[in-house]
mmCIF file of the N, C-alpha and C atoms, coordinates in Angstrom:
data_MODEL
# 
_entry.id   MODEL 
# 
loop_
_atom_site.group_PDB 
_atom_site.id 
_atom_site.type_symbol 
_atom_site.label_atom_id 
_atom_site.label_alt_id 
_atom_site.label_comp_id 
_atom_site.label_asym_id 
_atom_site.label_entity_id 
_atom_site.label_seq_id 
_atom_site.pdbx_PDB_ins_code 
_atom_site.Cartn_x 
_atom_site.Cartn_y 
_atom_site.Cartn_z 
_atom_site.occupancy 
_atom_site.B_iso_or_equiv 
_atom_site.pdbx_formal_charge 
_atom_site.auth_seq_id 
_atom_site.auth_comp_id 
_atom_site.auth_asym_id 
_atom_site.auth_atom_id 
_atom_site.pdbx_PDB_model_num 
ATOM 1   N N  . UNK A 1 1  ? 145.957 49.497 108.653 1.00 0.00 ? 1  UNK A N  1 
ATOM 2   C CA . UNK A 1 1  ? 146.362 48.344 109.453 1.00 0.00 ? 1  UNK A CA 1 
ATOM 3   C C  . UNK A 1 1  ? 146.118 48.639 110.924 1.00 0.00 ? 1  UNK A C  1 
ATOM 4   N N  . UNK A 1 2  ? 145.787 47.649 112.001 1.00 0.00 ? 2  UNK A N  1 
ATOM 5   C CA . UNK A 1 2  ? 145.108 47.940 113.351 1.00 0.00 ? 2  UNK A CA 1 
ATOM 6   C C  . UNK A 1 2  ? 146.583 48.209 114.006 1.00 0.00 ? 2  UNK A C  1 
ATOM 7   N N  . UNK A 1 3  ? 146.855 49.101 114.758 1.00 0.00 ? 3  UNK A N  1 
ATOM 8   C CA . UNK A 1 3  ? 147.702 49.133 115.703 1.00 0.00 ? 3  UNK A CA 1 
ATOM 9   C C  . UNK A 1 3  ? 148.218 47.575 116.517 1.00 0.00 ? 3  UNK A C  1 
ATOM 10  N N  . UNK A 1 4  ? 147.031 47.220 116.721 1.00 0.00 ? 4  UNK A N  1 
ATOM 11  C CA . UNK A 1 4  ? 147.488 45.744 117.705 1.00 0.00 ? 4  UNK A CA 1 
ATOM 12  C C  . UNK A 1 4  ? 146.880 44.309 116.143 1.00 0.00 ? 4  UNK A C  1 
ATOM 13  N N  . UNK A 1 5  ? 147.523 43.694 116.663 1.00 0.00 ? 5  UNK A N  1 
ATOM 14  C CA . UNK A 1 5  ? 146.827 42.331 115.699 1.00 0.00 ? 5  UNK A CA 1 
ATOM 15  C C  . UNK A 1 5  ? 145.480 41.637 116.607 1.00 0.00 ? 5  UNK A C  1 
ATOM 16  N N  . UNK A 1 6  ? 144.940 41.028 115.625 1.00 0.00 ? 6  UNK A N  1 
ATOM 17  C CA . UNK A 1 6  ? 143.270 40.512 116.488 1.00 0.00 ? 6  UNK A CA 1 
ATOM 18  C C  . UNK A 1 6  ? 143.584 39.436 117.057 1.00 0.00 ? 6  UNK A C  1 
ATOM 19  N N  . UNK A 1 7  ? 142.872 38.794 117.756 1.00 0.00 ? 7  UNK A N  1 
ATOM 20  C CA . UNK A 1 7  ? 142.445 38.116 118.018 1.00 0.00 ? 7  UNK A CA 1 
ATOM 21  C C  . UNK A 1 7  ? 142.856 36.965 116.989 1.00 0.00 ? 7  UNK A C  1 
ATOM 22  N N  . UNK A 1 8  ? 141.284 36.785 116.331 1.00 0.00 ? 8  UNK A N  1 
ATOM 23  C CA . UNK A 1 8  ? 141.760 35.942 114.832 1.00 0.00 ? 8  UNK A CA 1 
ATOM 24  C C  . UNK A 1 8  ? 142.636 35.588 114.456 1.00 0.00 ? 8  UNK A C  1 
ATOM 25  N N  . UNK A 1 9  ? 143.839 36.784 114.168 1.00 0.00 ? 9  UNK A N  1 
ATOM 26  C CA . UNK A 1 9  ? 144.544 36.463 113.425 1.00 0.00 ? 9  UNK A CA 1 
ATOM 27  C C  . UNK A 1 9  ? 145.685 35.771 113.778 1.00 0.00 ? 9  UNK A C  1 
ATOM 28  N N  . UNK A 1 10 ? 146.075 36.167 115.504 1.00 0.00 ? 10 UNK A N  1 
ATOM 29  C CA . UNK A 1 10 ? 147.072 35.339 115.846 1.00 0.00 ? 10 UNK A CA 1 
ATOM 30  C C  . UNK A 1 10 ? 146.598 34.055 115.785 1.00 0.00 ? 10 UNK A C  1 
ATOM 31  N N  . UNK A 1 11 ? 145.752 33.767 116.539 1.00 0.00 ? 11 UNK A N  1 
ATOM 32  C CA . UNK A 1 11 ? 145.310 32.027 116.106 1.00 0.00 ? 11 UNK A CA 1 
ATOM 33  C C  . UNK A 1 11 ? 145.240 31.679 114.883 1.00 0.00 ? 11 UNK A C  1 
ATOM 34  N N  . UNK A 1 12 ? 145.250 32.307 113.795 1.00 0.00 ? 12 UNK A N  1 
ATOM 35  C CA . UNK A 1 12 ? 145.641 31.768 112.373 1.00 0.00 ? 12 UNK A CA 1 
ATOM 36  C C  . UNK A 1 12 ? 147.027 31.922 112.205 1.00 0.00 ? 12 UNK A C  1 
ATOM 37  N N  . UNK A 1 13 ? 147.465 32.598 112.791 1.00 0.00 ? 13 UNK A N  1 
ATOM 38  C CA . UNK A 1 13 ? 149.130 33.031 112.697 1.00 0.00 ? 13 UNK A CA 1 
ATOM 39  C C  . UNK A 1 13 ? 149.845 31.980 113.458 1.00 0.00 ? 13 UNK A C  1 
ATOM 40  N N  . UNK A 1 14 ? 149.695 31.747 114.575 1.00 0.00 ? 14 UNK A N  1 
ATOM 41  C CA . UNK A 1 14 ? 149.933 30.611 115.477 1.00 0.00 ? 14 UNK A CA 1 
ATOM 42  C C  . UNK A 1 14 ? 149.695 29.189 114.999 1.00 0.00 ? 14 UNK A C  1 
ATOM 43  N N  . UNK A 1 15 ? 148.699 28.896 114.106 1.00 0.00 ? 15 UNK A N  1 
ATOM 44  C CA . UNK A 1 15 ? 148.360 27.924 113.974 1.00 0.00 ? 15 UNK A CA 1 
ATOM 45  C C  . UNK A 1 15 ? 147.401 27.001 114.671 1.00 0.00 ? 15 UNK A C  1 
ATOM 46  N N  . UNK A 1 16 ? 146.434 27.729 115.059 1.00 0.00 ? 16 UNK A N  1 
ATOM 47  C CA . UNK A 1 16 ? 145.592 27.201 116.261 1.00 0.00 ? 16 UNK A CA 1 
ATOM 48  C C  . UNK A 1 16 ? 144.447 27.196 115.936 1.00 0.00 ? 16 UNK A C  1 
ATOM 49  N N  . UNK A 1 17 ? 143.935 27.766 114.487 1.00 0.00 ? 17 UNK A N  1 
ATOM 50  C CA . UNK A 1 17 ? 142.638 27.462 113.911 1.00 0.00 ? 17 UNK A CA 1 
ATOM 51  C C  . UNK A 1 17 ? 142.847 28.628 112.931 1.00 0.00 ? 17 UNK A C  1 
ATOM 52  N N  . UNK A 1 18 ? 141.455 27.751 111.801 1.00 0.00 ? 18 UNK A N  1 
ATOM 53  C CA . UNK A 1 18 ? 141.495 27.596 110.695 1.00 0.00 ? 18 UNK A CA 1 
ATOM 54  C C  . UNK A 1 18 ? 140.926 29.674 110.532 1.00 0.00 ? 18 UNK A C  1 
ATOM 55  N N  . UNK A 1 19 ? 141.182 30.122 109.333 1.00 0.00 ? 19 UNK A N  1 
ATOM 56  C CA . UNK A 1 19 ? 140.836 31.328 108.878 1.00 0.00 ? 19 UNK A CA 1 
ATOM 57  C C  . UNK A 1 19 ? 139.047 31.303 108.954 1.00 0.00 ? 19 UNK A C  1 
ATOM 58  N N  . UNK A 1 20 ? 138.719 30.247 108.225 1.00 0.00 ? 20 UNK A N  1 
ATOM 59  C CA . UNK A 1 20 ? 137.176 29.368 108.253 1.00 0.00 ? 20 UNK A CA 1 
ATOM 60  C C  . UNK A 1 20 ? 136.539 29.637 109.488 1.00 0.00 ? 20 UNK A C  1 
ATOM 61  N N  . UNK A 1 21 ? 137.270 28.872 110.925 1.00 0.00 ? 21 UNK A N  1 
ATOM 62  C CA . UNK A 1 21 ? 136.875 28.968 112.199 1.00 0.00 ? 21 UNK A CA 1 
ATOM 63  C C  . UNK A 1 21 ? 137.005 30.448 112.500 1.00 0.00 ? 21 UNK A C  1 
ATOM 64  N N  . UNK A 1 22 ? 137.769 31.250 112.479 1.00 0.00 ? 22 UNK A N  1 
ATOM 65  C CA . UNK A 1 22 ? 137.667 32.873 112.908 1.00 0.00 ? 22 UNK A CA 1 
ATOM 66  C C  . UNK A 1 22 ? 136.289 33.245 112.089 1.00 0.00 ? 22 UNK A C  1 
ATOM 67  N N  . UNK A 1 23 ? 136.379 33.057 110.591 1.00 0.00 ? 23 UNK A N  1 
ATOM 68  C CA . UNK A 1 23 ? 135.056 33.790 110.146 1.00 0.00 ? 23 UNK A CA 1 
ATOM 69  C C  . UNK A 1 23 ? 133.661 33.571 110.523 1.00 0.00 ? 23 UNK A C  1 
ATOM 70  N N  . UNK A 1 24 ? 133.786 32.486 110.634 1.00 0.00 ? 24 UNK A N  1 
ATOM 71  C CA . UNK A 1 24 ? 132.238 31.824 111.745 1.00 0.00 ? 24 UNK A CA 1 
ATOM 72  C C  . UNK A 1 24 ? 132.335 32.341 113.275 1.00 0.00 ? 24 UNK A C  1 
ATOM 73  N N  . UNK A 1 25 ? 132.915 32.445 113.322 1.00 0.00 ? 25 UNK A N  1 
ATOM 74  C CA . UNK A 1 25 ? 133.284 33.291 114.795 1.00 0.00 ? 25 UNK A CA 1 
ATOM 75  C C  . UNK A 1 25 ? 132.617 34.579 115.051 1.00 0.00 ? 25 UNK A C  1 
ATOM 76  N N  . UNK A 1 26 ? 133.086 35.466 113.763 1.00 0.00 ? 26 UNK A N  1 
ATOM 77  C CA . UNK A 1 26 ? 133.046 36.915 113.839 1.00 0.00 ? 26 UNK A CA 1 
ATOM 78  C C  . UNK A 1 26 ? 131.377 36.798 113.314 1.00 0.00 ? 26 UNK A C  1 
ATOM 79  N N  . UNK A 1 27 ? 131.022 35.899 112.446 1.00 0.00 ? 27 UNK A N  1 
ATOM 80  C CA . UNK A 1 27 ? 129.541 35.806 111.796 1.00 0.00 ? 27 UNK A CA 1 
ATOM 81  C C  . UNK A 1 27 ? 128.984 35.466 113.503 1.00 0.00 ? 27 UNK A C  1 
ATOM 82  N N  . UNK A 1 28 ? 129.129 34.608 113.917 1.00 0.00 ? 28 UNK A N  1 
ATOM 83  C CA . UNK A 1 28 ? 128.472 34.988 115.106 1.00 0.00 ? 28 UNK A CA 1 
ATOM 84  C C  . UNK A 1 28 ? 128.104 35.297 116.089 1.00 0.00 ? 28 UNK A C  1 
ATOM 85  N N  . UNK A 1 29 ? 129.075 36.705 116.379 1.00 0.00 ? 29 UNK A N  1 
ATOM 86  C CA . UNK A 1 29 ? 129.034 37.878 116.554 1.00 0.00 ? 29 UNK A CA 1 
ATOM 87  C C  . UNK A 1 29 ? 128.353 38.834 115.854 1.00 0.00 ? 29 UNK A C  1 
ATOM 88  N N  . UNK A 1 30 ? 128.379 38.796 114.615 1.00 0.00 ? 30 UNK A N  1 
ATOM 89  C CA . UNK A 1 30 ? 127.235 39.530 114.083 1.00 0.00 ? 30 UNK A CA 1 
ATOM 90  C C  . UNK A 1 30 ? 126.004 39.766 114.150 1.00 0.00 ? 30 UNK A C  1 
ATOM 91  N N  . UNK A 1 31 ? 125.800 38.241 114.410 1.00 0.00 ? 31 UNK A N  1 
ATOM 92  C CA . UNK A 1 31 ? 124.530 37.686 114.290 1.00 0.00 ? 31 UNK A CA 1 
ATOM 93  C C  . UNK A 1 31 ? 123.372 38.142 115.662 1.00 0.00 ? 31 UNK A C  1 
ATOM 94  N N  . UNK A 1 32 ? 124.717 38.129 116.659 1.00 0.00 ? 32 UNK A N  1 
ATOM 95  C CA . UNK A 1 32 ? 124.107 38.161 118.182 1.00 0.00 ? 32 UNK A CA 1 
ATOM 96  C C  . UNK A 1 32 ? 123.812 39.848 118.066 1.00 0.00 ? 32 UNK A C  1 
ATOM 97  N N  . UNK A 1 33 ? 124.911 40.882 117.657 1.00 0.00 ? 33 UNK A N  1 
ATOM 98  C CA . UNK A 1 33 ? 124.505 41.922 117.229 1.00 0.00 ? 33 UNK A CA 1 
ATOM 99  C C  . UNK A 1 33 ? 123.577 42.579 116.540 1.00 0.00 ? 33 UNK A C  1 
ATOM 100 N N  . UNK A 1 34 ? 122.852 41.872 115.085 1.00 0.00 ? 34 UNK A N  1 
ATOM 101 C CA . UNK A 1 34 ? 121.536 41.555 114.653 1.00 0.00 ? 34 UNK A CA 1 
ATOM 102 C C  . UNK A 1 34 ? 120.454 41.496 115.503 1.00 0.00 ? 34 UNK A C  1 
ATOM 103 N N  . UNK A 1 35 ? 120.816 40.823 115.862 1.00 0.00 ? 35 UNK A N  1 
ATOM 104 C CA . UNK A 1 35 ? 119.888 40.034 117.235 1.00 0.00 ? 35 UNK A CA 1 
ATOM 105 C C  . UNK A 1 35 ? 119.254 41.089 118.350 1.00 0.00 ? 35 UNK A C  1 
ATOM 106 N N  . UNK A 1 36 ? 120.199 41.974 118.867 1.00 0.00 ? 36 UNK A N  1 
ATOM 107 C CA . UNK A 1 36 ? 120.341 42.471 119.853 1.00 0.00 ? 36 UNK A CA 1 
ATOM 108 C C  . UNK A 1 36 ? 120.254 42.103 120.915 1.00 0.00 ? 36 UNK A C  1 
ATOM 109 N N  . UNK A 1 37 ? 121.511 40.668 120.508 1.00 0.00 ? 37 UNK A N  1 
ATOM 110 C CA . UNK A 1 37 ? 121.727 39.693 121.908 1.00 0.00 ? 37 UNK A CA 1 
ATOM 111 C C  . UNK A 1 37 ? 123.592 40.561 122.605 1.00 0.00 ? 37 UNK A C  1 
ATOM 112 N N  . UNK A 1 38 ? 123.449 40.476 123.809 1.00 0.00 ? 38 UNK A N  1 
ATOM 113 C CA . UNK A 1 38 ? 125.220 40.284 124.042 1.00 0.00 ? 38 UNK A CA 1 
ATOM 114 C C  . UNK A 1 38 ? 126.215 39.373 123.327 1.00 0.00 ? 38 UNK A C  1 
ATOM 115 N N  . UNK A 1 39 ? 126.659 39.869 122.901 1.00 0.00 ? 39 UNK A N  1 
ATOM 116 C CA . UNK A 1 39 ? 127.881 38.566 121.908 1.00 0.00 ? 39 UNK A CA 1 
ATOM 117 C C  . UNK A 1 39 ? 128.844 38.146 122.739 1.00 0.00 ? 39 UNK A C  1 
ATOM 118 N N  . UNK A 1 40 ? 129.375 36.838 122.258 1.00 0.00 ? 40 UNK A N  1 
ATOM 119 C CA . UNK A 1 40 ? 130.438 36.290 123.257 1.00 0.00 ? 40 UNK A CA 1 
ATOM 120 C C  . UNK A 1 40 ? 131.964 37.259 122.897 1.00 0.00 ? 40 UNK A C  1 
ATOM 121 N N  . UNK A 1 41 ? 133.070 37.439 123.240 1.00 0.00 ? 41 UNK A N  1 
ATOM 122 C CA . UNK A 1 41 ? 134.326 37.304 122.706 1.00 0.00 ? 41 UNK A CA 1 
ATOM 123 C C  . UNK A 1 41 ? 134.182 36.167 121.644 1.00 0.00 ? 41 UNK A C  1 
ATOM 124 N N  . UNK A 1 42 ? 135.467 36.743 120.857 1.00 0.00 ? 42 UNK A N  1 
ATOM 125 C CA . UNK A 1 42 ? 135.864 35.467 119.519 1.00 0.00 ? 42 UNK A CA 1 
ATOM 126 C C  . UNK A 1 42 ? 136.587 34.068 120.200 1.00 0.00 ? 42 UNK A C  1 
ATOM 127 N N  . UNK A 1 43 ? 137.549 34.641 121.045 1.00 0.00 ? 43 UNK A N  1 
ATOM 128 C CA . UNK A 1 43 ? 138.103 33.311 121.655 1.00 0.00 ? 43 UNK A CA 1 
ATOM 129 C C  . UNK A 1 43 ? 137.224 32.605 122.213 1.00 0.00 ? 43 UNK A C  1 
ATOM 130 N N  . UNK A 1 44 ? 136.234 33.179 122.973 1.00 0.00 ? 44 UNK A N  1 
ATOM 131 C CA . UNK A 1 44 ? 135.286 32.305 123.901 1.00 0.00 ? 44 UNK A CA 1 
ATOM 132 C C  . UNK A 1 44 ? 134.188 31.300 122.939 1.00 0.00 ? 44 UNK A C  1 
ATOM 133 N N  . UNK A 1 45 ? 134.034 32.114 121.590 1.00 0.00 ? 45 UNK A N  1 
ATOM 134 C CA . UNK A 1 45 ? 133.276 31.142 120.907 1.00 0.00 ? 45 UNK A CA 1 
ATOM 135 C C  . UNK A 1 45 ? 134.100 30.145 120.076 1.00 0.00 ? 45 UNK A C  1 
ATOM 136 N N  . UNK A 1 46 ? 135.259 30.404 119.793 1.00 0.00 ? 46 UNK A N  1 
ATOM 137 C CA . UNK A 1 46 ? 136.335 29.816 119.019 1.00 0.00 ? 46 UNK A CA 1 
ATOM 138 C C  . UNK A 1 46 ? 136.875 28.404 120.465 1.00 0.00 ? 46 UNK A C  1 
ATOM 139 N N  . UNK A 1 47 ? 136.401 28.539 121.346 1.00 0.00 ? 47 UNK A N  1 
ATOM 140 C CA . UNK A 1 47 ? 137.033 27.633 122.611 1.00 0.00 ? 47 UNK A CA 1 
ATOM 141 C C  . UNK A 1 47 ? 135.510 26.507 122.550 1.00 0.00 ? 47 UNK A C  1 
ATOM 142 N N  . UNK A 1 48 ? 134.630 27.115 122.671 1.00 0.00 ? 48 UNK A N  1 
ATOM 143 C CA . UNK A 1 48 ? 133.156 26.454 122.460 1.00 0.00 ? 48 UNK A CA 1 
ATOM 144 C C  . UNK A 1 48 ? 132.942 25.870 121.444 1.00 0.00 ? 48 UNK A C  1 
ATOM 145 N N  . UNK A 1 49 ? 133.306 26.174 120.235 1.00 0.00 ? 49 UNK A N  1 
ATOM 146 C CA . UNK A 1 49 ? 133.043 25.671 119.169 1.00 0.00 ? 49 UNK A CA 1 
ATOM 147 C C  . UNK A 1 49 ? 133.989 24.382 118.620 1.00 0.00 ? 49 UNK A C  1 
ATOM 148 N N  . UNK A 1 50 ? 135.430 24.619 119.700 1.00 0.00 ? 50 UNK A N  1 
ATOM 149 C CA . UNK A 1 50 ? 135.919 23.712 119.516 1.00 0.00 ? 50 UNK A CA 1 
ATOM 150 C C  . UNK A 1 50 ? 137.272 23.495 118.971 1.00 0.00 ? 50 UNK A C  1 
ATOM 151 N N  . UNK A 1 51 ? 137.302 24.724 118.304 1.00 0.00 ? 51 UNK A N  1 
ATOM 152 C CA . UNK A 1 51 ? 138.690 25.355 117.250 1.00 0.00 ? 51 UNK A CA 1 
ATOM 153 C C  . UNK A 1 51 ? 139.794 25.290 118.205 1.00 0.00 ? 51 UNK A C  1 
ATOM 154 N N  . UNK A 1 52 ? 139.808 25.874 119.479 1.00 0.00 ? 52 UNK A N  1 
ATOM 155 C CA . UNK A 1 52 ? 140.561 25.987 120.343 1.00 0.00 ? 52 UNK A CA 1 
ATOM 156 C C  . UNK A 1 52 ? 140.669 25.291 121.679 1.00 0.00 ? 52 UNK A C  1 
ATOM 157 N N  . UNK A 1 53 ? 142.041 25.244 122.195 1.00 0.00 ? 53 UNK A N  1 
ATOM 158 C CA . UNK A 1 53 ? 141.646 24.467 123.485 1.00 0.00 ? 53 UNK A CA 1 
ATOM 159 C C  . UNK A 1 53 ? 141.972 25.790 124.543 1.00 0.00 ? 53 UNK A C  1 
ATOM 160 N N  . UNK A 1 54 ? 141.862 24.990 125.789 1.00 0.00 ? 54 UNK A N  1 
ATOM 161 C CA . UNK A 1 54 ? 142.273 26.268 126.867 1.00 0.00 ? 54 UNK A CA 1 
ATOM 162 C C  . UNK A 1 54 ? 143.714 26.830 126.990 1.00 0.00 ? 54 UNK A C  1 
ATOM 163 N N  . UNK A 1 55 ? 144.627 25.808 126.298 1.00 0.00 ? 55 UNK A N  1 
ATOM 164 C CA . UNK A 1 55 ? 145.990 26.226 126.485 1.00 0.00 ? 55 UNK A CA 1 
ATOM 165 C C  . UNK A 1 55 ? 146.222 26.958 125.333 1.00 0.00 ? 55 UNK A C  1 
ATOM 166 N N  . UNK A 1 56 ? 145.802 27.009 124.303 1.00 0.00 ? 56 UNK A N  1 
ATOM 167 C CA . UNK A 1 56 ? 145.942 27.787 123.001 1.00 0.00 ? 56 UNK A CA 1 
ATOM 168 C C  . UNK A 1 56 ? 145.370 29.302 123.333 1.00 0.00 ? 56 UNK A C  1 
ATOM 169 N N  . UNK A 1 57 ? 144.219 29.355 123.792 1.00 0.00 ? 57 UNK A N  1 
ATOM 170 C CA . UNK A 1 57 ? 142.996 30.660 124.006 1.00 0.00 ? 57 UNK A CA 1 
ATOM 171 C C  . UNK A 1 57 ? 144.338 31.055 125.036 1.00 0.00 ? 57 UNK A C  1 
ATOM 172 N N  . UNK A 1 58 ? 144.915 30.598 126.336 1.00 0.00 ? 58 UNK A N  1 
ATOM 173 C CA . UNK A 1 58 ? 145.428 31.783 127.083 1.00 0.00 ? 58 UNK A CA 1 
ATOM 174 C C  . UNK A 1 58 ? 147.138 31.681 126.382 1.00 0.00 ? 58 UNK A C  1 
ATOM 175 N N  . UNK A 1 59 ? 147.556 31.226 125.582 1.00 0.00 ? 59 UNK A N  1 
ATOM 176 C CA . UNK A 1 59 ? 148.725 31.497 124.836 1.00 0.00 ? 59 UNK A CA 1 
ATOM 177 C C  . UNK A 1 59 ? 148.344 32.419 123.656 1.00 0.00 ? 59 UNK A C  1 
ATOM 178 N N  . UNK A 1 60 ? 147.130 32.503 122.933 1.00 0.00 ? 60 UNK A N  1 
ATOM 179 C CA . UNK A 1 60 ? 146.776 34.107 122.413 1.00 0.00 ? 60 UNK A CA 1 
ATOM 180 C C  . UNK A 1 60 ? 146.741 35.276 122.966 1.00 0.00 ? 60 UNK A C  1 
ATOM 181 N N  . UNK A 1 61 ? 146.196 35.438 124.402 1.00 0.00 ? 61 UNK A N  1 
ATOM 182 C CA . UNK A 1 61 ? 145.968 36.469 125.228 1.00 0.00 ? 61 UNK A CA 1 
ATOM 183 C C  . UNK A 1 61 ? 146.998 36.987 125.666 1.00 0.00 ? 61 UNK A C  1 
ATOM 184 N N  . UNK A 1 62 ? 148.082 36.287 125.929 1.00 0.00 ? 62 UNK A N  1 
ATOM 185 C CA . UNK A 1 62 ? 149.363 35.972 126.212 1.00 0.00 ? 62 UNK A CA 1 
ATOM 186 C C  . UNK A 1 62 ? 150.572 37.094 125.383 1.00 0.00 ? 62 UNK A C  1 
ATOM 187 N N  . UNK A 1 63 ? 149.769 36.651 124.053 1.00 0.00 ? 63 UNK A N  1 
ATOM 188 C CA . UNK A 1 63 ? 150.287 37.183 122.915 1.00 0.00 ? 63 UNK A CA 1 
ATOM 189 C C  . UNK A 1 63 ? 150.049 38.827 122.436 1.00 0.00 ? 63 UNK A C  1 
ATOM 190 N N  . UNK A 1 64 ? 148.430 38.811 122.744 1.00 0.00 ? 64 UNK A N  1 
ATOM 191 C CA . UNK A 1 64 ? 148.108 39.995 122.679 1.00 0.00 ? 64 UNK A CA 1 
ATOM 192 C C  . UNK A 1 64 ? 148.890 41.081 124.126 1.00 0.00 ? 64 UNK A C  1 
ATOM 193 N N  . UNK A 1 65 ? 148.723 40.753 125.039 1.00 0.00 ? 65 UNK A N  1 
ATOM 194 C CA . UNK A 1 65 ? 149.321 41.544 125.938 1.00 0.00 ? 65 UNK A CA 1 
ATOM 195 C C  . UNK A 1 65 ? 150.629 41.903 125.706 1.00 0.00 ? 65 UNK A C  1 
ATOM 196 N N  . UNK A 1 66 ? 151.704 40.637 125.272 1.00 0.00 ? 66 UNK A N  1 
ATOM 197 C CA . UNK A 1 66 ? 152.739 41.698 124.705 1.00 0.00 ? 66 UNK A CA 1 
ATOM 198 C C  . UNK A 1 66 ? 153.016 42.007 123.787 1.00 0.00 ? 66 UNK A C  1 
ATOM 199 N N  . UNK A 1 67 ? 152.230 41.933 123.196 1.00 0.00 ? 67 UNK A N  1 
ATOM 200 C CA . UNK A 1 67 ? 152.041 43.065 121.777 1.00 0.00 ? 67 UNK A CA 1 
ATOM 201 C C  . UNK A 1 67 ? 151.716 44.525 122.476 1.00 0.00 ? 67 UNK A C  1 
ATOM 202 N N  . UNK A 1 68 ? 150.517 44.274 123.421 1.00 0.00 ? 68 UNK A N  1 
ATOM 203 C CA . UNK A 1 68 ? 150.454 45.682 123.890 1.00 0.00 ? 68 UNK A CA 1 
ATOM 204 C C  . UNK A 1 68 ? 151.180 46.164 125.031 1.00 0.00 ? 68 UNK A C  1 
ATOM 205 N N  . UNK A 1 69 ? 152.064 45.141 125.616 1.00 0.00 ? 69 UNK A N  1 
ATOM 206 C CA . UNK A 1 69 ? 153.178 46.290 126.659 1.00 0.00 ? 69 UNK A CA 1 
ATOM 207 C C  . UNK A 1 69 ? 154.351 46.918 125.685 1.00 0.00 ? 69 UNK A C  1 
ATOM 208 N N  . UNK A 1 70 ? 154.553 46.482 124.289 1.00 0.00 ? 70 UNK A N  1 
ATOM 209 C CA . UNK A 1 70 ? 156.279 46.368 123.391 1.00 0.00 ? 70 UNK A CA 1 
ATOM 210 C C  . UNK A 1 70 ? 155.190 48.041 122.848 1.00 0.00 ? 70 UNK A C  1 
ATOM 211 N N  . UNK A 1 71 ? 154.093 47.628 122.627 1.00 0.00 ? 71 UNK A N  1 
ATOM 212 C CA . UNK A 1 71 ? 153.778 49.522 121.973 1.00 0.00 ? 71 UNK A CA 1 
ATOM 213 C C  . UNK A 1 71 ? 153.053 50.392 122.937 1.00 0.00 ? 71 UNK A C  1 
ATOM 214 N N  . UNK A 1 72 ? 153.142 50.333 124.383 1.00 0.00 ? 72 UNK A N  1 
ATOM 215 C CA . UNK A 1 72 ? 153.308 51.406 125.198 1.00 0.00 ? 72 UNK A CA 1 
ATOM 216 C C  . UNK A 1 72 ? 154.500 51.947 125.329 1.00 0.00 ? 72 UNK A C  1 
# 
């Protein structure tokens, strides 16, 4: 299990998009990696694509940070 939770998952945890929308996400990230393009962040393509709005994307980030000040 990851020390911190992803990305992904809080927005599926939250309710802010679909498990579906994260996996197309991470596919394209892969893809750009394939590629040997720069890949976006997941939120940034999950905000583009539409899954997310701007108030959701910085209420994840939000989330992740104190996740990571409670395990310093």
């Amino acid at each position: 299990m990851a020390e911190y939770e992803l990305f992904g998952e809080i927005a599926v945890r939250l309710g802010f998009a679909q498990k579906a929308d994260v996996d197309k996400a991470l596919a394209a990230q892969a893809e750009a990696d394939r590629k040997g393009e720069r890949r976006k962040l997941i939120g940034l393509i999950l905000l583009e694509s539409g899954a997310l709005d701007t108030t959701q994307l910085i209420l994840i980030l939000k989330e992740m940070d104190g996740q990571r000040r409670v395990k310093s």
